[in-house]
FIDRENNU-78788 format. One record per residue: residue in three letters; z, y, x of N, C-alpha, C in turn. Coordinates in steps of 0.001 Angstrom, whole numbers, plus 500000, padded with zeros to 6 digits. Layout:
REM FIDRENNU-78788
ALAZYXZYXZYX;...
***
This chain:
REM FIDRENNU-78788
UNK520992486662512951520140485879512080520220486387510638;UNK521454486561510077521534487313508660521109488453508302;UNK521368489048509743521292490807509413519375490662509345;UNK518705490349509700517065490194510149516806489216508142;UNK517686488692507989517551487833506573517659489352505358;UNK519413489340505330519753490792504551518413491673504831;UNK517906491957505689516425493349506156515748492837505238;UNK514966491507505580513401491115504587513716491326503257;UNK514999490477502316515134490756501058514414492215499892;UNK515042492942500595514359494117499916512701494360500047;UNK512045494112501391510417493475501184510158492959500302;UNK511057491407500627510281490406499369510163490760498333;UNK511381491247498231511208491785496605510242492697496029;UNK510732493754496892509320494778496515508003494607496835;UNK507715493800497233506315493196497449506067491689496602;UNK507123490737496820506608489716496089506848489733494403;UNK507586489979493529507889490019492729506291490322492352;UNK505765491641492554504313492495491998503541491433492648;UNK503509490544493455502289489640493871501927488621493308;UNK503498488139492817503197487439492187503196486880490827;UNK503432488868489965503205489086488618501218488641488582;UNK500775489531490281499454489415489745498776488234489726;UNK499295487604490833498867485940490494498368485421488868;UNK500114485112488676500141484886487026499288485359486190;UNK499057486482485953498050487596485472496748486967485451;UNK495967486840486636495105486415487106494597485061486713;UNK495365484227486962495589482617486310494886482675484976;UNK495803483552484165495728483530482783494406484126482224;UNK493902484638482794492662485434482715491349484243482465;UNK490758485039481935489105484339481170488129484393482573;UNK487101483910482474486585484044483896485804485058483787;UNK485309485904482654484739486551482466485796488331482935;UNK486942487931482489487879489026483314487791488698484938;UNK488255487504485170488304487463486490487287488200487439;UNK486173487423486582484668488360487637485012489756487459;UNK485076490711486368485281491982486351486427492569487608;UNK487482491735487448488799491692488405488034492168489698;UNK487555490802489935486675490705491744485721491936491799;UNK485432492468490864484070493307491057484844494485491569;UNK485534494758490826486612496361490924487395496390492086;UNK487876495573492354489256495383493746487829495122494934;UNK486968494588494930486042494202495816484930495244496636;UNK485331496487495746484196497843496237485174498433497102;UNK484325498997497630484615499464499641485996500915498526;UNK485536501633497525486234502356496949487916501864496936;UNK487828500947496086489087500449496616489916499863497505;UNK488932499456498522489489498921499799489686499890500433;UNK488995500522500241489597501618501290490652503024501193;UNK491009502774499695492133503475498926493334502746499325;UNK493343501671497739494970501293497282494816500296498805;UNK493845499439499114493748498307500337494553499220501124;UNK494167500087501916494458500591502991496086500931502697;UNK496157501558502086497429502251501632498957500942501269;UNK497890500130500411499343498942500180499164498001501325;UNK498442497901502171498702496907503415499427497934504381;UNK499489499068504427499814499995505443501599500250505117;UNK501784500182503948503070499946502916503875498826503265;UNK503029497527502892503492496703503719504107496261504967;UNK503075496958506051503521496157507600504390497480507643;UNK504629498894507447505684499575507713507119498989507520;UNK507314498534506099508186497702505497508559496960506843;UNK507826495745506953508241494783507506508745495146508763;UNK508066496087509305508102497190510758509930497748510731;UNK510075497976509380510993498568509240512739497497509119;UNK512193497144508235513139495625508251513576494923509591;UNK512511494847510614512675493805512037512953494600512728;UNK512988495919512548513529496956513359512325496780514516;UNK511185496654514476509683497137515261508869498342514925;UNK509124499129515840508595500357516054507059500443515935;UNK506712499488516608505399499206516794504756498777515554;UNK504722497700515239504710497326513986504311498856512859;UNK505634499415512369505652500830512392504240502002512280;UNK504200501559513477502984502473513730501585501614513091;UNK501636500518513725500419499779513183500209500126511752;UNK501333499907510690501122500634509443500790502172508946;UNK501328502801509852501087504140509481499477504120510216;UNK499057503826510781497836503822511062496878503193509920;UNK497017502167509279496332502374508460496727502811506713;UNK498223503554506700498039504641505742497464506180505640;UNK497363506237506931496752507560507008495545507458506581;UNK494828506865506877492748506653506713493199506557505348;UNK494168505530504480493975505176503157494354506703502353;UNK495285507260502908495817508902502395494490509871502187;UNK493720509400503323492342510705503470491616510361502254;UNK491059508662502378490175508631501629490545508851499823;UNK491773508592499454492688508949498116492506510499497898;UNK492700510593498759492668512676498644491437512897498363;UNK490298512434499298488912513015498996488646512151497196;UNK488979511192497122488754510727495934488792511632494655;UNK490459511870494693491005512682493516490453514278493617;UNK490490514814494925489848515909495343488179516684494417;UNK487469515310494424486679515870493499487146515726492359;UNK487991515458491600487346515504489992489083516577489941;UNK489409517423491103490679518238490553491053518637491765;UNK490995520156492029491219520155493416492706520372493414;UNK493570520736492603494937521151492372495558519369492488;UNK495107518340491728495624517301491939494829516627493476;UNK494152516996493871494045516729495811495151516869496362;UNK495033518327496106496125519088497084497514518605497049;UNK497592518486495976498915517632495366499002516055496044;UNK498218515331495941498128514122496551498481514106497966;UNK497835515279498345497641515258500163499265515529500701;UNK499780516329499779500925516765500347502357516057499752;UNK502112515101498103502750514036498373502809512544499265;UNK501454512400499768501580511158500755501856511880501821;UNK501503512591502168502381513213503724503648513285503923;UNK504078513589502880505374513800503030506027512657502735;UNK505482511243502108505791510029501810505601509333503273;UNK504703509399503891504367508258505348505414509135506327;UNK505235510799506393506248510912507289507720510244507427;UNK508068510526506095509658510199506019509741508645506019;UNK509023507793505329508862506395506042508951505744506834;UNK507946506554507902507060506523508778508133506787510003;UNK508915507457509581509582508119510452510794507125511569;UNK510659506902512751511562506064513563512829506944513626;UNK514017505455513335515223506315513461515973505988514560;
***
């Protein structure tokens, strides 16, 4: 029961702490930011970047913590699509920082990614 407790801690943290800076953030915001907020996080561009990539971050984590393999995979499945579409992103406006991208998230989801 502890050891599965001791695992999540380091999740929560690294996930809730930033969730719920943005909350706060958000709260405090004019509605006139807020709409801007929703407009930007709300295009398929970013859903299908940082979305893909920090939910894929996520369930690895948790994958990783409960000691589920599966799980695991479910995340790396959707960091990979989020890796492609980041690469093609940065890819145009720098092909040296693509290349660079492509071969730091690879080498980030593998070793993650990786069942021990």
């Amino acid at each position: 029961m502890f050891e599965i407790i001791d695992a999540l801690v380091p999740t929560i943290i690294a996930f809730g702490f930033p969730l719920a800076a943005s909350i706060i953030g958000y709260a405090k915001m004019s509605e006139t930011e807020r709409k801007e907020v929703r407009e930007t996080f709300l295009t398929l561009k970013s859903l299908f970047t940082g979305g893909f990539i920090g939910l894929g971050l996520f369930i690895v984590s948790i994958g990783d913590a409960l000691t589920i393999n599966s799980l695991k995979v479910v995340g790396l499945l959707f960091l990979i699509p989020g890796t492609v579409f980041t690469s093609v992103i940065v890819w145009k406006r720098s092909k040296v920082k693509g290349m660079t991208t492509v071969l730091f998230l690879s080498v980030f989801i593998y070793f993650w990614g990786l069942p021990v």
